[in-house]
C-alpha positions as CSV (number, residue, x, y, z in Angstrom):
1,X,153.2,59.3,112.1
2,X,153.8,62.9,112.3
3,X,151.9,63.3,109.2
4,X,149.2,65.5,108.3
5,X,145.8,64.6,107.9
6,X,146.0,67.1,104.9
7,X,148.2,64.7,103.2
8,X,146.2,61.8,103.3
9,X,143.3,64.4,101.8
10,X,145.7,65.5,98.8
11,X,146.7,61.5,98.1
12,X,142.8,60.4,98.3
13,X,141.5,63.8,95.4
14,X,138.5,66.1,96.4
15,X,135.9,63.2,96.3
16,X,133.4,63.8,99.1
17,X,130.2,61.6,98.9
18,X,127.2,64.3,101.1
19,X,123.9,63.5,100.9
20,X,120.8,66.0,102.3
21,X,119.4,65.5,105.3
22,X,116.0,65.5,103.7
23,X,116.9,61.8,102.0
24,X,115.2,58.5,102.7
25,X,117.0,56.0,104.0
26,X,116.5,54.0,101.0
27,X,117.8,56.4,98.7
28,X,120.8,57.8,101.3
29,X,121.7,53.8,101.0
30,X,121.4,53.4,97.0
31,X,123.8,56.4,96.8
32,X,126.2,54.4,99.0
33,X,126.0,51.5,96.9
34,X,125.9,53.5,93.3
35,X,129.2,54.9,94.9
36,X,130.9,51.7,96.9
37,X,131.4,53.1,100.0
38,X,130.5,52.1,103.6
39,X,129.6,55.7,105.0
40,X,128.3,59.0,104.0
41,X,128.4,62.2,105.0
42,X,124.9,64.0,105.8
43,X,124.4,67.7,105.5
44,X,122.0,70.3,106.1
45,X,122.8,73.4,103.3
46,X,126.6,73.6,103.9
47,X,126.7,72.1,107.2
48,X,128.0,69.2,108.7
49,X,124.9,67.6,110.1
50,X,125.5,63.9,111.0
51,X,127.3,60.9,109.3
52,X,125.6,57.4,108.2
53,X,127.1,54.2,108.0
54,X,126.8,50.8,107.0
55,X,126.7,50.1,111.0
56,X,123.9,52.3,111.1
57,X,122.1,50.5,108.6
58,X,122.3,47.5,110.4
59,X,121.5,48.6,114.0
60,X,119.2,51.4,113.5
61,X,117.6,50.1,110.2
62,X,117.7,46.6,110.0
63,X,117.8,45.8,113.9
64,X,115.2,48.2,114.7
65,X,112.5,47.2,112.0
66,X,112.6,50.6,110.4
67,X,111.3,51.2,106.6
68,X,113.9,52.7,104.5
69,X,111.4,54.1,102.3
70,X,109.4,55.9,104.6
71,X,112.0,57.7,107.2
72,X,114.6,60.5,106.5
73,X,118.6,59.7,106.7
74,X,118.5,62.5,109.6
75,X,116.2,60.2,111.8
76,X,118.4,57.4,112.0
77,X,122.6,58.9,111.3
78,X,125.0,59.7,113.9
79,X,124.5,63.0,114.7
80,X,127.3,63.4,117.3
81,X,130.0,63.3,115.0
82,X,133.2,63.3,115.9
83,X,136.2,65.8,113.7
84,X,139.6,66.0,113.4
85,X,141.2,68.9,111.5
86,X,143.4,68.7,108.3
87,X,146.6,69.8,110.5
88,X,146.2,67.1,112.7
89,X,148.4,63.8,112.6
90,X,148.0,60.4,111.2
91,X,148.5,59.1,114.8
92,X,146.1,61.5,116.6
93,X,143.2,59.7,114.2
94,X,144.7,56.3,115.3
95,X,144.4,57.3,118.3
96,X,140.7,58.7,118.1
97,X,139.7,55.3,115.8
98,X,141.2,53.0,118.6
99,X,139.4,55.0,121.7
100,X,136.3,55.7,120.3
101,X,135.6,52.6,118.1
102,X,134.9,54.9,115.0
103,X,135.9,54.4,111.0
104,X,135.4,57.3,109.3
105,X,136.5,61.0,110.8
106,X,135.2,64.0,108.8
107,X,138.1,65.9,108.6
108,X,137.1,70.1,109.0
109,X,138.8,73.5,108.8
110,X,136.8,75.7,111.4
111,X,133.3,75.3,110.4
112,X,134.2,73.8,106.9
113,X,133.7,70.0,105.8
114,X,136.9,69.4,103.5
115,X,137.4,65.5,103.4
116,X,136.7,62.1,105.3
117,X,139.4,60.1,106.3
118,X,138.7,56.5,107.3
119,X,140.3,54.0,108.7
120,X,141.1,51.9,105.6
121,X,142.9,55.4,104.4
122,X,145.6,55.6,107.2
123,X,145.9,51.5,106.8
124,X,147.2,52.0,103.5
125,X,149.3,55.2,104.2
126,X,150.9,53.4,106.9
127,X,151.2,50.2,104.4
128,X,153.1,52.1,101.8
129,X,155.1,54.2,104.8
130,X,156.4,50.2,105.7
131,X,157.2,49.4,102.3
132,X,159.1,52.4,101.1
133,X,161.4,52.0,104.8
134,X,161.8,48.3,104.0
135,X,162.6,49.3,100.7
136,X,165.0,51.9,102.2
137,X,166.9,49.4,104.3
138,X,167.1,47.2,101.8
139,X,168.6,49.4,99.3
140,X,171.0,50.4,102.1
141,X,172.0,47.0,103.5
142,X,172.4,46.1,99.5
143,X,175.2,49.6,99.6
144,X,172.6,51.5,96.9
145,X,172.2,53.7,99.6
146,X,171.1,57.9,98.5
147,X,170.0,60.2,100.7
């Protein structure tokens, strides 16, 4: 649990799905489909201007009557986005996932967007972190224990 978040960023590889600001909805959504992924980061130039995900589609597109075509990504993403840094823990983002009902954490180094981590990321870190103990005191209890 002590784990860094830079970790998790070295096991997932530099992938970062970012689209402009400037982007319909329809189009900010087609690249999230094109690419199978349930959020996507938005920026203005380099910076780190809001998130959109597929909750956002559904309550601020869908629920609100709102023509993907015809309105910008920016008018309708999270723009108080919450960010972890790299040299935080696996269990500081639990935490911050549990309290504040979130899936995806852009993950930043000062004023730098380096990765997302979601919440189906630490699921399988912790998954394989179970399996390799079990394995562990298995392998022990068997007397193939090695340090």
């Amino acid at each position: 649990m002590n784990t860094p978040l830079s970790a998790l960023l070295e096991r997932k590889g530099p992938v970062l799905h970012t689209v402009a600001s400037s982007l319909s909805i329809a189009e900010t959504v087609a690249e999230m489909n094109r690419n199978r992924i349930g959020c996507i980061v938005v920026l203005e130039g380099e910076q780190l201007a809001g998130i959109f995900t597929e909750r956002d589609v559904l309550r601020r597109v869908v629920g609100a009557d709102v023509n993907p075509a015809a309105m910008r990504v920016c008018d309708v993403m999270t723009k108080q986005v919450l960010t972890i840094g790299p040299d935080n823990t696996v269990e500081d983002a639990m935490v911050i996932f549990a309290e504040k009902r979130c899936r995806h954490l852009p993950v930043v180094r000062g004023d730098r967007l380096i990765g997302l981590i979601s919440i189906g990321d630490v699921s399988r870190w912790l998954a394989d972190l179970h399996r390799d103990e079990a394995q562990h005191l298995k392998n022990y209890i068997a007397g193939g224990f090695s340090a």
